[in-house]
C-alpha positions in Angstrom: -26.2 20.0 -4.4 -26.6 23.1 -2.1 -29.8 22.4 0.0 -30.6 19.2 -1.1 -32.3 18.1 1.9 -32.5 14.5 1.1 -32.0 11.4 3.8 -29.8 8.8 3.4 -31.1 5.8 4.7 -27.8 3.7 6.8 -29.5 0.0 6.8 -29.4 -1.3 9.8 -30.9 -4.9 11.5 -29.4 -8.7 11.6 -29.4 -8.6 7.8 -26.9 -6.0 7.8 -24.5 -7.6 10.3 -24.9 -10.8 8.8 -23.8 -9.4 5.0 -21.4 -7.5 7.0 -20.1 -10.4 8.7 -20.2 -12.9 4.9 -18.3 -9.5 3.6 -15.5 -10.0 5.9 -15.1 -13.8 5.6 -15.1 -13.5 1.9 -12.2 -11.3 1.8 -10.4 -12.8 4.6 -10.5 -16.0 2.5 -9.6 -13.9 -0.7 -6.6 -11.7 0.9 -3.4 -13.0 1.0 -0.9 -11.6 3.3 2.6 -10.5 2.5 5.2 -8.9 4.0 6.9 -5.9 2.6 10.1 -4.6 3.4 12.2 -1.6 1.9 16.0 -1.3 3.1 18.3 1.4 1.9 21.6 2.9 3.2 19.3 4.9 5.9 16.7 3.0 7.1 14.8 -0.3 7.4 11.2 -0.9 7.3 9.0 -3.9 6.8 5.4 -4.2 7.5 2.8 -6.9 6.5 -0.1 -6.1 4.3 -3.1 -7.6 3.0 -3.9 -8.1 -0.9 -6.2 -9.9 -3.5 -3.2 -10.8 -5.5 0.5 -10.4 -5.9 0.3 -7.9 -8.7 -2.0 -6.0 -6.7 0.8 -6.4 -3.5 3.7 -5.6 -5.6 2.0 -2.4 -7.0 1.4 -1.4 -3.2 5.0 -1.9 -2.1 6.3 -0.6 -5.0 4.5 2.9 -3.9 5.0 3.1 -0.2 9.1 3.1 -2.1 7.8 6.0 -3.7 6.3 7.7 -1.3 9.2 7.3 1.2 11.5 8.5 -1.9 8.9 11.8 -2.8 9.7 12.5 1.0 13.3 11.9 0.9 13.8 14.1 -2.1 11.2 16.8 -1.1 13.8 17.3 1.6 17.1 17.8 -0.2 17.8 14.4 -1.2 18.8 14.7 -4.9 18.4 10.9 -5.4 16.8 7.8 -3.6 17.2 4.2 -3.8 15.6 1.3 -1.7 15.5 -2.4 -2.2 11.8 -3.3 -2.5 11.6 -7.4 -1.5 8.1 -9.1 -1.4 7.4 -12.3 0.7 4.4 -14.3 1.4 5.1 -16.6 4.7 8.5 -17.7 3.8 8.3 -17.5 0.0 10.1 -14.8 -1.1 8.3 -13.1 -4.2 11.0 -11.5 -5.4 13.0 -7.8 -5.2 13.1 -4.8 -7.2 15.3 -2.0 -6.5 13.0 1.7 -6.2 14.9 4.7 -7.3 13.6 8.2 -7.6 16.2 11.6 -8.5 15.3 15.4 -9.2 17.6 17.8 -10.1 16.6 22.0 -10.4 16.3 23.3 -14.0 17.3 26.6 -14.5 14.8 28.8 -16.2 
């Protein structure tokens, strides 16, 4: 609201830190970590990310694909594709191959 002169209050005190602190071990102990890597003709990239699950870690490597491929085709590419594979440790998840095309239309 315009002028709305309210105060937040940011807690503060050993209270704070300490439900800051529980915070952080809870999702350390609830976060798994998994390594995502993309490969195509062009590149390589593989990074290691933190998720609750592996539907909610499949979902985020699936997108960084699309991301990479909005980029690639926002530059000229007409069409994209990237191998998507999903590990945790040494388990490989599985793969899915990413692919993303656009094409003009004529008005």
């Amino acid at each position: 609201m315009a002028g709305d002169t309210r105060r937040v209050e940011v807690p503060s005190g050993p209270n704070v830190v300490y439900r800051r602190a529980r915070v952080a071990l809870y999702r350390s102990r609830c976060m798994a970590t998994y390594r995502v890597s993309i490969v195509n003709e062009h590149f390589t990239s593989s990074e290691e990310q933190e998720s609750a699950d592996v539907v909610t870690a499949w979902q985020s490597a699936i997108g960084s694909a699309i991301a990479i491929a909005a980029d690639q085709v926002s530059h000229g590419n007409p069409f994209f594709g990237a191998e998507v594979t999903l590990e945790q440790g040494s388990k490989r998840i599985g793969r899915y191959v990413v692919s993303v095309a656009a094409a003009p239309l004529k008005d």
